[in-house]
C-alpha positions in Angstrom: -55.3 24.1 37.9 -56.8 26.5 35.4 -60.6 25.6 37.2 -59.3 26.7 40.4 -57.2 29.8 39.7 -60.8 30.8 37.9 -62.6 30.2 40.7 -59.9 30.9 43.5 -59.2 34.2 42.6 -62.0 35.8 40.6 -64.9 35.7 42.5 -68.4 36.9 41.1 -66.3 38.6 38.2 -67.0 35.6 35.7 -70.7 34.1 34.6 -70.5 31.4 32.9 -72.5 31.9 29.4 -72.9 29.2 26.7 -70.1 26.8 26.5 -68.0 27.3 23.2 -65.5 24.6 22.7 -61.9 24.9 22.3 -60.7 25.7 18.5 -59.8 22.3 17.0 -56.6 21.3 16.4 -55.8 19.1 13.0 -52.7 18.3 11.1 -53.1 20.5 7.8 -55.1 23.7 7.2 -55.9 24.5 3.9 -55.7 28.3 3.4 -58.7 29.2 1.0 -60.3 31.9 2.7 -60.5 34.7 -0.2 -60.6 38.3 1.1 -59.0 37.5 5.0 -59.3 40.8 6.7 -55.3 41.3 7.5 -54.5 40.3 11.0 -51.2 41.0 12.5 -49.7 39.1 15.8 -49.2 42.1 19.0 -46.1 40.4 19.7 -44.5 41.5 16.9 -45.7 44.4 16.2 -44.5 45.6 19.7 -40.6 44.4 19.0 -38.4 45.8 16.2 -37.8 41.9 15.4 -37.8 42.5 11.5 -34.9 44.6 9.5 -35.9 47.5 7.7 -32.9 47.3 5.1 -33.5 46.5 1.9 -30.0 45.0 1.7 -29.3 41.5 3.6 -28.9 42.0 7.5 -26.6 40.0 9.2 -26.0 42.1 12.3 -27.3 40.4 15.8 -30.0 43.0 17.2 -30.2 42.9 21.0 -33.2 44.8 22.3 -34.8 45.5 25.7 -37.9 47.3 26.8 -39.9 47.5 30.1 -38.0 44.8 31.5 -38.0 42.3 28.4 -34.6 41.3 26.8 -34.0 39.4 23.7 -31.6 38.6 21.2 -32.9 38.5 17.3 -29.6 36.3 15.6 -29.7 36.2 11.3 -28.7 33.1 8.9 -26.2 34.1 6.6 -29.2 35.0 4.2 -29.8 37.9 6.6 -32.4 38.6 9.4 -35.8 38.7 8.2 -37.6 42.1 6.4 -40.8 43.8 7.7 -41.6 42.8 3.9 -41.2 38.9 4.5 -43.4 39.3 7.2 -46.2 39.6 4.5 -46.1 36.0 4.3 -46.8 35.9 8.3 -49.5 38.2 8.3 -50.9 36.3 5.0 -50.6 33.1 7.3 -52.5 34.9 10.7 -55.1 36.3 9.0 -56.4 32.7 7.1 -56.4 31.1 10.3 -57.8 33.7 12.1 -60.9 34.0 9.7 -60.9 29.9 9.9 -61.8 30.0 13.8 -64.2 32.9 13.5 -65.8 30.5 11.3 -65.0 27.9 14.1 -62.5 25.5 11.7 -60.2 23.0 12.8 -57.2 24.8 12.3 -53.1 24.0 12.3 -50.2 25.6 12.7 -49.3 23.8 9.2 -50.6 25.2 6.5 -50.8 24.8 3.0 -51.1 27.8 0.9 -51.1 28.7 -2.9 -47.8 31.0 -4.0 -50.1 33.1 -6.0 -53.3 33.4 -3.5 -50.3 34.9 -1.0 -49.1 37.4 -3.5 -52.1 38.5 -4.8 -53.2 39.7 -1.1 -50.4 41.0 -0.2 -50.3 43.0 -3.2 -47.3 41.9 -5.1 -46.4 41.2 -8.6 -47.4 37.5 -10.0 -44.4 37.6 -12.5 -41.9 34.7 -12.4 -39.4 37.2 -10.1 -42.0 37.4 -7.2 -41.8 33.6 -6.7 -38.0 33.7 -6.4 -38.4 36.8 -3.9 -40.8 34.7 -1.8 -38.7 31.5 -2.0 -36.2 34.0 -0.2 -38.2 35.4 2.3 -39.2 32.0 3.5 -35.2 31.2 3.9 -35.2 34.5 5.9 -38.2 33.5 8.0 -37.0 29.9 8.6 -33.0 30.9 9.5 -34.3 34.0 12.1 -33.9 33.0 15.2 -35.3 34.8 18.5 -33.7 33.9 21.9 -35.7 35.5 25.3 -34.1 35.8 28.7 -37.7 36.1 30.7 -36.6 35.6 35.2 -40.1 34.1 36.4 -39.8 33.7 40.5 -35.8 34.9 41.0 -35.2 32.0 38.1 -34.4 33.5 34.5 -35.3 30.9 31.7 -33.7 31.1 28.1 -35.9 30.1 25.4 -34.8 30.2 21.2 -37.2 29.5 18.5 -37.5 30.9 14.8 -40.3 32.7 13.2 -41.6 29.8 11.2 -40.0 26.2 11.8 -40.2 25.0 8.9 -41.5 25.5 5.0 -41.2 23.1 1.6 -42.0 24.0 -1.9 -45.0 21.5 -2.8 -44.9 21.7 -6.6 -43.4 23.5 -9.3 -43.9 24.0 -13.1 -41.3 23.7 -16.2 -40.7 26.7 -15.8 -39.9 27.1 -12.1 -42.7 28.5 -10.9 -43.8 27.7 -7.4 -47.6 26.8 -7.2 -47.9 25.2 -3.6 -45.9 24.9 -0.2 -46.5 24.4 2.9 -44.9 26.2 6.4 -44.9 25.4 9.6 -45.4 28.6 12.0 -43.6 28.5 15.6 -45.2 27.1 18.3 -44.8 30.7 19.9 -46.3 32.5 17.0 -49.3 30.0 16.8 -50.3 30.5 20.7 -50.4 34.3 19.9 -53.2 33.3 17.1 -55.4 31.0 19.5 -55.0 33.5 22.2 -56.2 35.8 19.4 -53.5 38.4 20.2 -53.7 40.0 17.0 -55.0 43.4 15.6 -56.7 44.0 12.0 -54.6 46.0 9.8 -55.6 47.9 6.9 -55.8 46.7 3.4 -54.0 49.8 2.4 -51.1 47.8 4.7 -49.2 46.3 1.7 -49.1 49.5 -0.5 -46.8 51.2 1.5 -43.3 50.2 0.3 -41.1 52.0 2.6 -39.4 49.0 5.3 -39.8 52.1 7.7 -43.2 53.5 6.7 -44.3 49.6 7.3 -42.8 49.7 10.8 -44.1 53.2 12.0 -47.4 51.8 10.8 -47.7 49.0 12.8 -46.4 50.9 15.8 -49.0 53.5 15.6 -51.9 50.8 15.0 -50.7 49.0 18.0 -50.4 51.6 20.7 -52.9 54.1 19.5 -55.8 50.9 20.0 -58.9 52.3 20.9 -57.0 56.0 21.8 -57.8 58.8 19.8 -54.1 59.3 19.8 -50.7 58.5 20.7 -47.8 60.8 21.4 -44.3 59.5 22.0 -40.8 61.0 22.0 -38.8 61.2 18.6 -35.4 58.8 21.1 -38.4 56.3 21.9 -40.1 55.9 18.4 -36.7 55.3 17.0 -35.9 52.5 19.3 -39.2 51.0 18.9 -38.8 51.3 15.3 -35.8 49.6 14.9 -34.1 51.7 13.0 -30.6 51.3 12.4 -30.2 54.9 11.0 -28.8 57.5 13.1 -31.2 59.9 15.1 -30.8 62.7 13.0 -31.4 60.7 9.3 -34.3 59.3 11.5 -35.7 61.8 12.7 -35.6 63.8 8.5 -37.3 60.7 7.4 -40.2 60.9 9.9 -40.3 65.0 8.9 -40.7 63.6 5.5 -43.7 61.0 6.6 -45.1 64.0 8.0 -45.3 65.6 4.8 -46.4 63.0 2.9 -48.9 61.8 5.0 -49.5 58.2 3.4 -49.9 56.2 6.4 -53.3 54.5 6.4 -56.1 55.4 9.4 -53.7 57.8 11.2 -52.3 61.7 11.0 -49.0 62.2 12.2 -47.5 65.8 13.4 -44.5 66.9 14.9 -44.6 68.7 19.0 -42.5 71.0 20.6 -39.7 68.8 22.6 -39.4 66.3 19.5 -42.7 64.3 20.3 -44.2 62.8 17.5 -48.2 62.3 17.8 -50.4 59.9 15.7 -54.3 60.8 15.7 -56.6 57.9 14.5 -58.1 58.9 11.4 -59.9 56.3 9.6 -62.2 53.7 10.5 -60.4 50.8 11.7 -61.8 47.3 11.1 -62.4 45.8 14.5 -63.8 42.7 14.8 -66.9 42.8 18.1 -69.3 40.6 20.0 -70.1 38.7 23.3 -67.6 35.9 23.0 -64.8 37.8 21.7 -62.3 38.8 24.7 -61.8 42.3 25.2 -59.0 44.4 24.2 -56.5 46.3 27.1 -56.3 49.5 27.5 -51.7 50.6 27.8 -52.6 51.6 31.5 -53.7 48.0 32.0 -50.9 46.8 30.0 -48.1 48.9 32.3 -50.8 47.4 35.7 -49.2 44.0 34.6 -45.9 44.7 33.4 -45.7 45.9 37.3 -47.2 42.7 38.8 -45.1 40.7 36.4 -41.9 42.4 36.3 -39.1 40.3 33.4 -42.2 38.8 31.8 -43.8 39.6 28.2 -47.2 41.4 28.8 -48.0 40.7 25.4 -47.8 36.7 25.7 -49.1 37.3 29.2 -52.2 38.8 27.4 -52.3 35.7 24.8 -51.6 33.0 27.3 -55.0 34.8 29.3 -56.8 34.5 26.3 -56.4 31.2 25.3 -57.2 30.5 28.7 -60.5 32.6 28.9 -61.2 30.5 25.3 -60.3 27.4 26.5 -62.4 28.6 29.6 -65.9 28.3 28.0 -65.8 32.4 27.1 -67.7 33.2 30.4 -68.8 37.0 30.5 -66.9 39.4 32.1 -68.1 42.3 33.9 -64.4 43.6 35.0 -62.2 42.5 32.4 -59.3 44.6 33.5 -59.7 43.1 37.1 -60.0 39.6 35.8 -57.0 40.0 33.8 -54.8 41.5 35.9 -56.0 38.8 38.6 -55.1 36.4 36.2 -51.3 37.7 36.4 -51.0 37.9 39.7 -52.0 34.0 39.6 -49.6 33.2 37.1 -46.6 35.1 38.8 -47.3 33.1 42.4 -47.5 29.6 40.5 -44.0 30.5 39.1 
């Protein structure tokens, strides 16, 4: 099927180049890649899925946005914090550098406690391994529900952020040396569609839940844009935050000031716009048989083609395709991808 949508639909717009096989599935990955640029999943960065309190979060958040609803339910530890995420991003990136290198990779991996805090820039005292023991509870007991209507049928789907983690070993005195963790199945698709963006080193210094979150925000819309202005009402949403607009709106007044946020300038407009302008040198990784990155006009081309859907696992699920493809070069990527959408929405 995936031969003939290639061929059926996109005429003249691929040429095959070299064949590059498949990544390579095993059962274990080993993460021991020192110095992992830090990848983040798009997915994730798009939707306010992680809680910005530093206290635990039990409170159901029910989101939508351009047409995609879903449902982010907490364990009785609490929902998940942008800071546990570390452990995700920690996870993306070693596999990520793993098929650049063209690994077998796994979506179980087996990681050292200390490698993981030492990148993300945490303490290594005895405390730190009892705060990440937590954050995998958190991670494991979040669970995501999606109500995505595909041909006039809507589909509900639940899953958790990792499904499943165990401590390997532990010394005397309690501290934990090796475990291994299981990412979702969703979260795992996102990395061999490489739907991910670099981040910046400078990433885990900022120690604001909320500074974390604007972050990722701006380094996901601004993309390849020089800048990226949006209202003060629709930052908030996209945030997250659970503060109201007011307190919200004094703490991004205060980011202003500051101005910590790596690679990007922020400043306040007249009719309570907030713009980001890019303003350090972001890591990106380039070359022939890496697939190309959308512009937000493309993006909003097949949110419109494929209204209820997720553009973002659109763009992963076109990815893995293209990889699983062979790579061929693409003279029109924006028309092969938004080709590609129309395909999927007919086959239902």
């Amino acid at each position: 099927m995936a031969g003939q949508i290639l061929a059926g639909n996109l005429p003249g717009r691929f040429r095959p180049s070299a064949t590059v096989a498949p990544p390579v599935i095993g059962d274990l990955f080993i993460c021991d890649v020192l110095e992992a640029s830090p990848k983040d999943d798009i997915g994730t960065m798009e939707h306010p899925i992680f809680s910005l309190s530093t206290k635990p979060d039990r409170r159901i958040l029910s989101y939508e946005h351009n047409g995609a609803r879903f449902e982010v339910t907490p364990s009785v530890k609490g929902r998940a914090t942008i800071h546990d995420k570390d452990i995700l991003i920690y996870c993306i990136s070693q596999l990520m550098a793993a098929l650049n290198a063209g690994r077998e990779i796994s979506r179980t991996l087996q990681l050292k406690a200390h490698d993981l805090l030492v990148a993300t820039r945490r303490d290594t005292g005895g405390d730190s391994y009892l705060r990440l023991r937590e954050s995998f509870e958190r991670l494991a007991g979040t669970r995501i529900t999606t109500n995505i209507v595909t041909g006039g049928l809507e589909t509900t789907s639940g899953f958790g952020l990792i499904e499943s983690w165990e401590i390997l070993r532990k010394t005397r005195g309690g501290r934990m040396i090796s475990v291994t963790v299981t990412l979702s199945d969703w979260l795992f698709r996102a990395v061999l569609g490489r739907s991910v963006l670099t981040l910046s080193r400078d990433y885990f210094s900022l120690r604001k839940p909320l500074e974390r979150r604007i972050y990722e925000l701006a380094r996901k819309h601004c993309g390849r844009q020089p800048d990226w202005r949006v209202s003060l009402a629709v930052l908030h949403k996209k945030a997250g935050s659970a503060a109201p607009l007011r307190v919200f709106r004094a703490a991004v007044r205060k980011m202003i000031e500051e101005a910590q946020l790596p690679d990007y300038l922020m400043s306040e407009e007249e009719g309570d716009v907030i713009r980001f302008v890019r303003a350090g040198l972001i890591e990106e990784e380039a070359g022939p048989d890496l697939a190309p990155r959308f512009d937000p006009e493309v993006l909003d081309a097949a949110r419109a083609l494929a209204p209820g859907l997720d553009v973002y696992a659109l763009e992963a699920e076109w990815r893995a395709f293209w990889i699983g493809s062979g790579r061929p070069r693409l003279t029109a990527p924006d028309r092969a991808f938004l080709a590609w959408v129309k395909a999927r929405v007919a086959r239902g």
